[in-house]
C-alpha positions, -999 to 999 in steps of 0.1 A, spaced: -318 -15 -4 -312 -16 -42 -279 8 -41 -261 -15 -15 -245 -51 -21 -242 -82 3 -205 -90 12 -206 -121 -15 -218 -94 -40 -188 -69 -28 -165 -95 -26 -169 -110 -62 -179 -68 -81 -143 -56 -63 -123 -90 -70 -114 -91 -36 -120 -120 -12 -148 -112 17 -116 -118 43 -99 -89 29 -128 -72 29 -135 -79 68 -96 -72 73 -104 -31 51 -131 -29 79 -109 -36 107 -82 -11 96 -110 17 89 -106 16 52 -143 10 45 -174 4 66 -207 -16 65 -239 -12 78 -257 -44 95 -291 -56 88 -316 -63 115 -302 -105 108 -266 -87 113 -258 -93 78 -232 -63 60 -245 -42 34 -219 -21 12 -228 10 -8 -220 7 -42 -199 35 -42 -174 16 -20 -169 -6 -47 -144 17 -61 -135 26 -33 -119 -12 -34 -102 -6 -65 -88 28 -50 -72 7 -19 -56 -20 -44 -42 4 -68 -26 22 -38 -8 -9 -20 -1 -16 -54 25 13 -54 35 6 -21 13 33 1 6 18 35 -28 11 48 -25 39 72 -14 64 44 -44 51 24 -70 55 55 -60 89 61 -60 101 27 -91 83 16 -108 96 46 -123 127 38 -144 106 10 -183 102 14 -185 61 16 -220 64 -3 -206 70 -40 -173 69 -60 -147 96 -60 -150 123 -83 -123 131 -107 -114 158 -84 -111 136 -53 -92 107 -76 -64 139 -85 -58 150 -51 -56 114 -41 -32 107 -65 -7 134 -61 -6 125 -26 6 93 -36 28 101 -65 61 118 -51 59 82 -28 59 63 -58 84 85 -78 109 81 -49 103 44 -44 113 41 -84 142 67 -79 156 40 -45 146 10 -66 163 18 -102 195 30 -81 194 -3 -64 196 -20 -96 220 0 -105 242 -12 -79 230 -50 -82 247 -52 -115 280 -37 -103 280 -63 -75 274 -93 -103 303 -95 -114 329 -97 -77 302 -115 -61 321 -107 -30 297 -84 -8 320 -74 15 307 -59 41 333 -31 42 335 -21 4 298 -36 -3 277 -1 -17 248 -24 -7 253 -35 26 279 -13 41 283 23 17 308 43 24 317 17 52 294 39 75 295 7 100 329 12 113 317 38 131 295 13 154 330 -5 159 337 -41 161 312 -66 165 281 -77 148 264 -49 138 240 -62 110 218 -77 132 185 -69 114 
């Protein structure tokens, strides 16, 4: 069919490698129809569909964040500007916290610089406000 793409045609149009693209179909992230030789064909549309999954693990949004939020989208064209909005601001306060935990982590890298010590009682890093006293004695880091 004219407006669908082999895998090799997905795979080099979305930039993506044809594992990844067998690894979005395992997770539910996109979907394929076979041939009657059991080859994939993609709809075009899913090609930005592609670019929408990037841009969100980009920014951090988990794969099962992404499936559920790209879900409601027909697979057989490209999100309207409408669908790309609502997407979005289901993804931005994520983002905008991840940048608020991130800046104030580097914040409190720089102040560490300087002692080098990282105690694990004083540490604002590892241990703020000591909270792991309250777990008593013992190794309590494990992680």
């Amino acid at each position: 069919m004219p407006n669908e793409l082999t895998i090799g045609e997905m795979a080099q149009r979305s930039g993506v490698s044809i594992s990844t693209l067998h690894f979005y179909e395992k997770k539910g992230l996109i979907t394929s129809r076979r041939t009657k030789g059991n080859q994939r064909r993609y709809p075009r549309g899913l090609l930005r569909h592609v670019a929408i999954i990037k841009i969100a693990q980009r920014a951090g949004i988990s794969l099962a964040e992404i499936r559920a939020t790209m879900s409601s989208l027909p697979e057989d064209r490209a999100p309207t500007a409408e669908e790309w909005g609502r997407m979005s601001a289901n993804w931005a306060d994520r983002l905008n916290d991840r940048i608020k935990g991130l800046s104030q982590l580097r914040d409190q890298m720089q102040g560490c610089i300087g002692c080098g010590c990282l105690s694990l009682k004083d540490c604002p890093l590892r241990n703020p406000g000591d909270v792991l006293a309250e777990r008593g004695a013992g190794a309590t880091l494990l992680e």
